[in-house]
N, CA, C and O of each residue as an XYZ file, in Angstrom:
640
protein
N       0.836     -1.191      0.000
C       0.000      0.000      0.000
C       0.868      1.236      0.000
O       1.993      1.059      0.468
N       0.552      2.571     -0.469
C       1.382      3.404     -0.878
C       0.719      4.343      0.355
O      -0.402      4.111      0.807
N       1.688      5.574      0.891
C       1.270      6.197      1.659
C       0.067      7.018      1.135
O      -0.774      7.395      1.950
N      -0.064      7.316     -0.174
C      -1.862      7.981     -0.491
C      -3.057      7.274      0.353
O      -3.884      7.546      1.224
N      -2.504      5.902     -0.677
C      -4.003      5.219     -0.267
C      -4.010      4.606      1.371
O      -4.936      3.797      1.429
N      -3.400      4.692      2.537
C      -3.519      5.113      3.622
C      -3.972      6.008      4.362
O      -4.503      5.819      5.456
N      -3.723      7.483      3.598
C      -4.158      8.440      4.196
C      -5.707      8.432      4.318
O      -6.012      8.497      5.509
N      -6.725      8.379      3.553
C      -8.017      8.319      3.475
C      -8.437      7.568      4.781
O      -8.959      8.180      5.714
N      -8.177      6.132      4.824
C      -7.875      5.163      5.982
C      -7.936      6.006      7.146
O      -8.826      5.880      7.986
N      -7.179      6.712      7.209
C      -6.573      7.112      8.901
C      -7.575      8.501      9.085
O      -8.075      8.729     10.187
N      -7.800      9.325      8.022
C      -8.576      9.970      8.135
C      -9.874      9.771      8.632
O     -10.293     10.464      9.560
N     -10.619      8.808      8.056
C     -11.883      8.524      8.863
C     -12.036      7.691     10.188
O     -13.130      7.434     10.693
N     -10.925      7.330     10.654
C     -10.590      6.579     11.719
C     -10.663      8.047     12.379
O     -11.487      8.130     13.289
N      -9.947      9.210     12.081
C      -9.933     10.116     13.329
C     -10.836     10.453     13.404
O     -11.189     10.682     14.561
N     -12.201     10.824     11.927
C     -13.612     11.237     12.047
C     -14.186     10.617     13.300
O     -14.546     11.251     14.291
N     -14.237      9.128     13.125
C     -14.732      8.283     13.997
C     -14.872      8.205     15.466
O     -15.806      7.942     16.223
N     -13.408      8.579     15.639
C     -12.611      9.132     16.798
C     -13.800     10.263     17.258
O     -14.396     10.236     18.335
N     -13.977     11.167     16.277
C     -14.178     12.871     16.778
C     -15.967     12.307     16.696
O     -16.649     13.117     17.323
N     -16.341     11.810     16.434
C     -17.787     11.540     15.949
C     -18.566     12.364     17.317
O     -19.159     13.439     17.218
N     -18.378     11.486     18.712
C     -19.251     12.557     19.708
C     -18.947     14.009     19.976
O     -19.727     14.844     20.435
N     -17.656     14.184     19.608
C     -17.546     15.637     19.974
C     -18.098     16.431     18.607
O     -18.680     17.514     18.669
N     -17.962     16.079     17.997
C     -18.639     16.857     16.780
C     -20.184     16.686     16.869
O     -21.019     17.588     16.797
N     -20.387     15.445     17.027
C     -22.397     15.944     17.517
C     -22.378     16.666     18.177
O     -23.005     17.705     17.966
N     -21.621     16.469     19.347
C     -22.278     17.919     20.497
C     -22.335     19.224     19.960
O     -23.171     20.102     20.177
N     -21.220     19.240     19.145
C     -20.992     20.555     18.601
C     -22.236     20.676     17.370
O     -22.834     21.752     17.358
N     -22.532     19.936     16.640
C     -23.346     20.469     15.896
C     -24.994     20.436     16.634
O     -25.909     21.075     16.116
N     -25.127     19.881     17.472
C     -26.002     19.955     18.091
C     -26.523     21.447     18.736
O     -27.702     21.802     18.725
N     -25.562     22.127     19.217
C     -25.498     23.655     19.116
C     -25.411     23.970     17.828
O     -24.694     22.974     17.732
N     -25.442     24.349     16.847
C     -25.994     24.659     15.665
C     -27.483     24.116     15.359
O     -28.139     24.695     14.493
N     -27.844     23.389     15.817
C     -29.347     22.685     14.400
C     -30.470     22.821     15.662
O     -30.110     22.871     16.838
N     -31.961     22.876     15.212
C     -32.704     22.687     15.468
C     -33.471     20.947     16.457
O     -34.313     20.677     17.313
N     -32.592     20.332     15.688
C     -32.888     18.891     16.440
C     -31.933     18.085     16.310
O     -30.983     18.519     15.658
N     -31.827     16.711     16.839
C     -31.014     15.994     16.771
C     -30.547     15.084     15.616
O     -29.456     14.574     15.361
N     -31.991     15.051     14.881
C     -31.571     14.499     13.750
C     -31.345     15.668     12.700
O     -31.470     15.302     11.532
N     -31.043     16.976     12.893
C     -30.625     17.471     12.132
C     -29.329     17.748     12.290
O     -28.633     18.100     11.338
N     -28.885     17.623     13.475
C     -27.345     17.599     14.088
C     -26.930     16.503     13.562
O     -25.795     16.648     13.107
N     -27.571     14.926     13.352
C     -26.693     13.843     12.695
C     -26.647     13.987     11.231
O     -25.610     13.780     10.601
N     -27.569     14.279     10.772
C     -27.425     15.489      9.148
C     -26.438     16.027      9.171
O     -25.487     15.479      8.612
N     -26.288     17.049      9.686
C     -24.762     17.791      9.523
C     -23.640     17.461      9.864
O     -22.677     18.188      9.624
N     -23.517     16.225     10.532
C     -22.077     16.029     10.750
C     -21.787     14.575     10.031
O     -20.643     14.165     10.223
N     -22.914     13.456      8.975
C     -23.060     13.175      7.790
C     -22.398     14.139      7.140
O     -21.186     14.026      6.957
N     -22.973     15.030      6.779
C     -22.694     15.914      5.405
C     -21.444     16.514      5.107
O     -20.833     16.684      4.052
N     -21.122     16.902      6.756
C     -19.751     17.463      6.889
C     -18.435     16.361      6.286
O     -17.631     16.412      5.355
N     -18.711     15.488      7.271
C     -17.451     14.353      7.007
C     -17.852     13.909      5.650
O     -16.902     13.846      4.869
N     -18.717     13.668      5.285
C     -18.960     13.149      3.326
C     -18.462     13.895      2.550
O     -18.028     13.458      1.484
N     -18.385     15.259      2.880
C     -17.680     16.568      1.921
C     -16.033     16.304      2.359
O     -15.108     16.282      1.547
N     -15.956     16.193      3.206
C     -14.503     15.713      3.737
C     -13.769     15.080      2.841
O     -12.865     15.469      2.101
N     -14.474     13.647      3.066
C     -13.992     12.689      2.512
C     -14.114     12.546      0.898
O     -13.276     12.041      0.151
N     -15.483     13.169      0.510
C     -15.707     12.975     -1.277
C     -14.631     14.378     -1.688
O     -13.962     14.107     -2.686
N     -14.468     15.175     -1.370
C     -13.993     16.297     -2.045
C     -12.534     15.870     -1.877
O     -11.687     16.300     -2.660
N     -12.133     14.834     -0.636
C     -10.557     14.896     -0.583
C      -9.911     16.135      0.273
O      -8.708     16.377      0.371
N     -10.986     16.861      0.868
C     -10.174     17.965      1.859
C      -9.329     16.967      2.867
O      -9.700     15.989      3.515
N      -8.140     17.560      2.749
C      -7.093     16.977      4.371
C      -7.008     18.475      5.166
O      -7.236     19.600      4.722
N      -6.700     18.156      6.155
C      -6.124     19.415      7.138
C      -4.942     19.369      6.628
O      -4.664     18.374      5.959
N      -3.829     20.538      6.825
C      -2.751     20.766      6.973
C      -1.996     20.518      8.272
O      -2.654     20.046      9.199
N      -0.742     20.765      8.460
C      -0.081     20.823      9.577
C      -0.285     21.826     10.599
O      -0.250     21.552     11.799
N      -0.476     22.872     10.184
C      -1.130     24.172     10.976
C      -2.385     24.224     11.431
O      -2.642     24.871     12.447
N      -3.348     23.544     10.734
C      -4.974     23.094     10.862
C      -5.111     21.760     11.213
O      -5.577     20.928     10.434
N      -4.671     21.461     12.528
C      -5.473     19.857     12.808
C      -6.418     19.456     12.983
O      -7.231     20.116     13.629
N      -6.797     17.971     12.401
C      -8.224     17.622     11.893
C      -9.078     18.088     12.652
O     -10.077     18.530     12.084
N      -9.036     18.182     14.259
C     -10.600     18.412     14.794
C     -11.007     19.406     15.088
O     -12.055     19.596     15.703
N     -10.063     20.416     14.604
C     -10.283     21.966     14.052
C     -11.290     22.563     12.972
O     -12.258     23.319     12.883
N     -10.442     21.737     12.195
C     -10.824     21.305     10.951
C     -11.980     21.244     10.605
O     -12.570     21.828      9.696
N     -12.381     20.386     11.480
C     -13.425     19.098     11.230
C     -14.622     20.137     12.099
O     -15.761     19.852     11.732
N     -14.587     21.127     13.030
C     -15.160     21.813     14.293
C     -15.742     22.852     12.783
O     -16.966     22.771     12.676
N     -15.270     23.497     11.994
C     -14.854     24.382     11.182
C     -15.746     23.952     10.026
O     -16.479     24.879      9.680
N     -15.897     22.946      9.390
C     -16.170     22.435      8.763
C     -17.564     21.949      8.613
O     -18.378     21.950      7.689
N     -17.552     21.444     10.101
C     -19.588     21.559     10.611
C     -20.350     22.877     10.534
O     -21.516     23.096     10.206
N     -19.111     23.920     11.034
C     -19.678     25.430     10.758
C     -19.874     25.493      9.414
O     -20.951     25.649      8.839
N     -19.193     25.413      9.111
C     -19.446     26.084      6.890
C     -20.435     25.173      6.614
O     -21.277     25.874      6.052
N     -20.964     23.801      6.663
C     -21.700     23.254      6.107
C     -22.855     23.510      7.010
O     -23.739     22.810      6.516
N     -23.372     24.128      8.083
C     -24.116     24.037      8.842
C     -24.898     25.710      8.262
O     -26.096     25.992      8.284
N     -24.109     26.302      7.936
C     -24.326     27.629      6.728
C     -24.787     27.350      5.423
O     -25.527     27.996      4.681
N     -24.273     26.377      5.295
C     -24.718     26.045      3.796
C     -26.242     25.992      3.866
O     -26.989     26.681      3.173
N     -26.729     24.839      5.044
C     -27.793     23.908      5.206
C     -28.812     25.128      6.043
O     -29.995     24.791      6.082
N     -28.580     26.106      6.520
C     -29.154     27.092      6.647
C     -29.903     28.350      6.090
O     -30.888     29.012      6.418
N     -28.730     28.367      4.836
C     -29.202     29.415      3.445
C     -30.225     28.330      2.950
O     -31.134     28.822      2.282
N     -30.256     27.692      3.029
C     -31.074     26.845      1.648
C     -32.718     26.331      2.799
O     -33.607     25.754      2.173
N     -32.930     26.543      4.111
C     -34.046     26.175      4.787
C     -34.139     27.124      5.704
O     -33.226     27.611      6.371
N     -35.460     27.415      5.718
C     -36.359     28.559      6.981
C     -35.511     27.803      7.936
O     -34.823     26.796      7.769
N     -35.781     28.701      9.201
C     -34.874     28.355     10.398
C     -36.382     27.117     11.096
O     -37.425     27.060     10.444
N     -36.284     26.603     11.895
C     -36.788     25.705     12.922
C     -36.553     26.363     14.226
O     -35.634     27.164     14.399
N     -37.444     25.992     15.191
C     -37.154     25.989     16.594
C     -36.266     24.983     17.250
O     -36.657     23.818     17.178
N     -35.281     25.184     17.801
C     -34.865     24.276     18.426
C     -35.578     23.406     19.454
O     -36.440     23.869     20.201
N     -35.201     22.157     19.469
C     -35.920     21.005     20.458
C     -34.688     20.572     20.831
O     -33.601     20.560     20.254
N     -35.177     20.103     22.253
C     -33.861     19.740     23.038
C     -33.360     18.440     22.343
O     -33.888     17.862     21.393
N     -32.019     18.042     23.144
C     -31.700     16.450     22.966
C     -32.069     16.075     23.447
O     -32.803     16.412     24.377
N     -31.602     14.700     22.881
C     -31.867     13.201     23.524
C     -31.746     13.165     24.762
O     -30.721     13.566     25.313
N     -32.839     12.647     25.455
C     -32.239     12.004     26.862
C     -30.667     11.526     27.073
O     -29.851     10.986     26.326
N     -30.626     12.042     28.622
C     -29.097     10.797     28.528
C     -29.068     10.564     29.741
O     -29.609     11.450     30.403
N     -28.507      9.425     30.523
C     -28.375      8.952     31.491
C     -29.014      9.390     32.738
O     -30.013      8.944     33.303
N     -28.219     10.369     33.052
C     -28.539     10.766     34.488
C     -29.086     12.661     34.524
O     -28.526     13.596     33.951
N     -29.939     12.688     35.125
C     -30.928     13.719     35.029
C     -30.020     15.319     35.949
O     -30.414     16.457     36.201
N     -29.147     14.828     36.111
C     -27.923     16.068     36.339
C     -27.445     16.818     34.769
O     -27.575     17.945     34.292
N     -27.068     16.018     34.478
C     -26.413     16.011     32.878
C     -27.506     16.370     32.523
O     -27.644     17.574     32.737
N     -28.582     15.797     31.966
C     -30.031     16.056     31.062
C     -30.105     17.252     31.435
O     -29.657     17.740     30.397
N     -30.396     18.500     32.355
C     -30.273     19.571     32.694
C     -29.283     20.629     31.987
O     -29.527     21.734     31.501
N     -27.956     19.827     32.111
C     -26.900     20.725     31.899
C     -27.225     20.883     30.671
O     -27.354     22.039     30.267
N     -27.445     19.755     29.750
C     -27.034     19.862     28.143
C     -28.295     20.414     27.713
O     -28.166     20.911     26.594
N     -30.168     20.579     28.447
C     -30.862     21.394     28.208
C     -30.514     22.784     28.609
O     -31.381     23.594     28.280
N     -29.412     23.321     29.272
C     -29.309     24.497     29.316
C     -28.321     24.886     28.321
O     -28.450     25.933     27.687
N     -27.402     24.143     28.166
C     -26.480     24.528     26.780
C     -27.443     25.114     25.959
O     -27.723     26.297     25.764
N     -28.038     23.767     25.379
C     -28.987     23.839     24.245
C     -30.288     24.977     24.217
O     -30.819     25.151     23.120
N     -30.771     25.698     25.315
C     -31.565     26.454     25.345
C     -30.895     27.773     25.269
O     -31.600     28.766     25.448
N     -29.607     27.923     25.024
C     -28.893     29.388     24.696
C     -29.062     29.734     23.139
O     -29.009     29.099     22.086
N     -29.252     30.840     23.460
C     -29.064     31.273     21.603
C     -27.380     30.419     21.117
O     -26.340     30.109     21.697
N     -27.803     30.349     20.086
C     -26.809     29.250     19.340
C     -25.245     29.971     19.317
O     -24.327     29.196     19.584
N     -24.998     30.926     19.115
C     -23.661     31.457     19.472
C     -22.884     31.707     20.892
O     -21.734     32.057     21.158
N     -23.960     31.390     21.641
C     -23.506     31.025     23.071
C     -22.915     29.858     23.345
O     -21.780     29.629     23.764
N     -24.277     28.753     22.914
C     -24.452     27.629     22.998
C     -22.705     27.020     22.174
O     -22.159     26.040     22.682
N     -22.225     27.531     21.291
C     -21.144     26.499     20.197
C     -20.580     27.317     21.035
O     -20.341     26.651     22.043
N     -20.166     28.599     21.211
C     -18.470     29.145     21.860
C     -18.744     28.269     23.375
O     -17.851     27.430     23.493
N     -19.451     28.243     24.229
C     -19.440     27.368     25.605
C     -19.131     26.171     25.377
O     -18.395     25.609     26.187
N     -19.650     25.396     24.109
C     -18.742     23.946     24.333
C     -17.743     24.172     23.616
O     -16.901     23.601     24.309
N     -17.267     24.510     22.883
C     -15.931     24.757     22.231
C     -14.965     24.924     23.355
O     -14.073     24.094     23.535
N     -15.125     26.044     24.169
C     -13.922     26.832     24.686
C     -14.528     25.958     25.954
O     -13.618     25.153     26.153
N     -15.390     25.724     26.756
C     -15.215     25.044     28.410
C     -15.493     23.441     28.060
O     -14.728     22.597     28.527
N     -16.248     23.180     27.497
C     -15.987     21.287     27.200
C     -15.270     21.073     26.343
O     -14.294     20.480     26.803
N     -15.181     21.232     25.232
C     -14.354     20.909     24.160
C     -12.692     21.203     24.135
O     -11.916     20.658     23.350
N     -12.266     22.324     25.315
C     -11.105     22.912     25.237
C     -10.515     23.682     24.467
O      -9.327     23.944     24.656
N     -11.138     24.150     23.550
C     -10.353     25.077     22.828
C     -10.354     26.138     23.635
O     -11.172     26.587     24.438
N      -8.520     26.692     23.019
C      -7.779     28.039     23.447
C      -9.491     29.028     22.607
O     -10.301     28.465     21.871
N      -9.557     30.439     23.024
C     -10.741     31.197     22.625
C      -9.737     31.495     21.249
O     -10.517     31.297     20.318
N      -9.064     31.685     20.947
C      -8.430     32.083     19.229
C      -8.920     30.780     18.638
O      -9.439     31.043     17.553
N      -8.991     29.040     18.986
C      -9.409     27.999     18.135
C     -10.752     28.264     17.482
O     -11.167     28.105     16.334
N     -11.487     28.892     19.013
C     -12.554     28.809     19.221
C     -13.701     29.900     18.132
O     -14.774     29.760     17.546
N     -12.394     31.275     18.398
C     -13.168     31.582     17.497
C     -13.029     31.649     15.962
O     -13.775     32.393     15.325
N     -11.913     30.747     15.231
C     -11.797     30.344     14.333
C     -12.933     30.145     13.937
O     -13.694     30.864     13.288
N     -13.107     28.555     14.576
C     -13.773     27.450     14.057
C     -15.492     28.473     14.038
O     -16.203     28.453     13.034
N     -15.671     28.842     14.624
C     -17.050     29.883     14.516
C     -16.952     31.041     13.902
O     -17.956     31.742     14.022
N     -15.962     31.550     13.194
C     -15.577     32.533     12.153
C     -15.931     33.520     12.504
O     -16.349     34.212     11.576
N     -16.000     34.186     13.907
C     -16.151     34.952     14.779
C     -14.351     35.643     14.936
O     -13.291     35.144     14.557
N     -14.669     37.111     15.736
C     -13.624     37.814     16.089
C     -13.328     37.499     17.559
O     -14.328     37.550     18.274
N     -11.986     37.132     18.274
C     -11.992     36.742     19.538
C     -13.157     37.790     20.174
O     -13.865     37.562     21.156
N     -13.154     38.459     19.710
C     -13.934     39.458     21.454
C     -15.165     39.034     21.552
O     -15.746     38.888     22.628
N     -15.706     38.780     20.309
C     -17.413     37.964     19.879
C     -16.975     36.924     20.882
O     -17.620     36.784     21.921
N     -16.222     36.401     20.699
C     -16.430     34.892     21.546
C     -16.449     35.007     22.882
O     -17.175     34.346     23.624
N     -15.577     35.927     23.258
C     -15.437     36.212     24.810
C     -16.555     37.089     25.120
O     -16.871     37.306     26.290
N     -17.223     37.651     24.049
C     -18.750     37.843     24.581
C     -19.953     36.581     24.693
O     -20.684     36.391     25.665
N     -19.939     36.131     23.967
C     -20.883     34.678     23.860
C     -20.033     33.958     24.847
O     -20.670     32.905     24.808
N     -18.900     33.674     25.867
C     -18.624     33.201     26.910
C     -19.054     33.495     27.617
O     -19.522     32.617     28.343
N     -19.295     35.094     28.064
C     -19.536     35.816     29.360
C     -20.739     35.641     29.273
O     -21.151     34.871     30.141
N     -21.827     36.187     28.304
C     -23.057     35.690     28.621
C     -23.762     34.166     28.560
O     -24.856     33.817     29.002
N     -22.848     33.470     27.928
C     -23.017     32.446     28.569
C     -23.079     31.597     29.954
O     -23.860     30.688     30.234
N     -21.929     32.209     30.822
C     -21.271     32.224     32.124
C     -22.911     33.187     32.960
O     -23.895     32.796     33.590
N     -22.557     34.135     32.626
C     -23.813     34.476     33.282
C     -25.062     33.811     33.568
O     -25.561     33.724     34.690
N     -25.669     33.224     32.213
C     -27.251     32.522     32.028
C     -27.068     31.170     32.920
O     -27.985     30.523     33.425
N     -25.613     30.881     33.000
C     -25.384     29.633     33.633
C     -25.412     29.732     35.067
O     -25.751     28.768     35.753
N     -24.938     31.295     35.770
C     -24.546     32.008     37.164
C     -26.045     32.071     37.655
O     -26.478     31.624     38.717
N     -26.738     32.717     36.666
C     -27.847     33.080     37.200
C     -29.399     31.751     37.421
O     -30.483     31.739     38.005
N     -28.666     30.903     36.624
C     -29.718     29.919     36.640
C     -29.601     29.177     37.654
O     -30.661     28.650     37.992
N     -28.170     28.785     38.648
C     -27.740     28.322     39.527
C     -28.272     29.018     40.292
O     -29.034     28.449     41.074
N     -28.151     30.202     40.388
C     -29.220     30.812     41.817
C     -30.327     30.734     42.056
O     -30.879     30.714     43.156
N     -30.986     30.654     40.476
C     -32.449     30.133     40.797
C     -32.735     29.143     41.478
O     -33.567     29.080     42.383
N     -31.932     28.174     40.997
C     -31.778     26.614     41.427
C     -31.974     26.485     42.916
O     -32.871     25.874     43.496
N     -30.742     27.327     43.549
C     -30.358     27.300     45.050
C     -31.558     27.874     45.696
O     -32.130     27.302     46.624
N     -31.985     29.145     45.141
C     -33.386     29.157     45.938
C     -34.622     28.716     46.159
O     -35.447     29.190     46.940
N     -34.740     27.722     45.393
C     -35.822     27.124     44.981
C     -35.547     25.483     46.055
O     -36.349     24.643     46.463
N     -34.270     25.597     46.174
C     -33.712     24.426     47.424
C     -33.598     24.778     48.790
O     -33.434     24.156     49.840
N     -33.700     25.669     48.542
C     -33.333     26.596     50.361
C     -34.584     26.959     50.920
O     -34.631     27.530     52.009
């Protein structure tokens, strides 16, 4: 086998790899869940049919973070917007909370908060991959941080 026809190989092995973190992430973008598995289909199929690789400077799950954005634009120009509906259930009803409050932020909150506090990106990855100017992002952090500050207090008083 020649190092070409490897590369393809290893490439979708890392998709595979990235598969939950990229739902979450497109999940902050779309209206529902099966429109979040739509877009991150579509994303990695353009990936892979067009032959895009990352570079050395652009690693794949940058890339790949980046990539759900542009196609998640695409799939936006071309359909009226939807209301968002939460996700899927998941396990334990701590979590189910958290990820309904992600998900109930306006959507530029919602992608810079998992990007930059779950996902880890430095806020310059972050606001790459959302084609945003750092300060946008460190605004969609802070009010994010806030809706999250303030919902916790609700919480606490409603326990006390």
């Amino acid at each position: 086998m020649t190092a070409a026809s490897t590369a393809p190989v290893d490439i979708r092995r890392e998709f595979v790899a990235l598969l939950p973190r990229l739902r979450r992430f497109a999940l902050t973008l779309s209206a529902s869940v099966d429109e979040a598995d739509e877009l991150v289909r579509a994303a990695c199929a353009r990936a892979i049919i067009k032959g895009q690789c990352p570079t050395d400077d652009n690693p794949s799950a940058s890339w790949l973070f980046q990539l759900i954005r542009r196609v998640s634009s695409d799939m936006a120009k071309k359909r009226k917007p939807k209301p968002r509906e939460p996700a899927g259930e998941t396990r334990d009803k701590a979590g189910t909370e958290q990820q309904h409050a992600v998900l109930a932020m306006p959507a530029g909150q919602a992608s810079a908060f998992l990007l930059v506090e779950i996902e880890g990106f430095s806020y310059t990855e972050a606001a790459e991959i959302l084609g945003i100017p750092t300060e946008r992002l460190a605004s969609h952090l802070c009010a994010a941080r806030l809706s999250f500050a303030a919902r916790d207090a609700t919480s606490a008083k409603r326990r006390a």
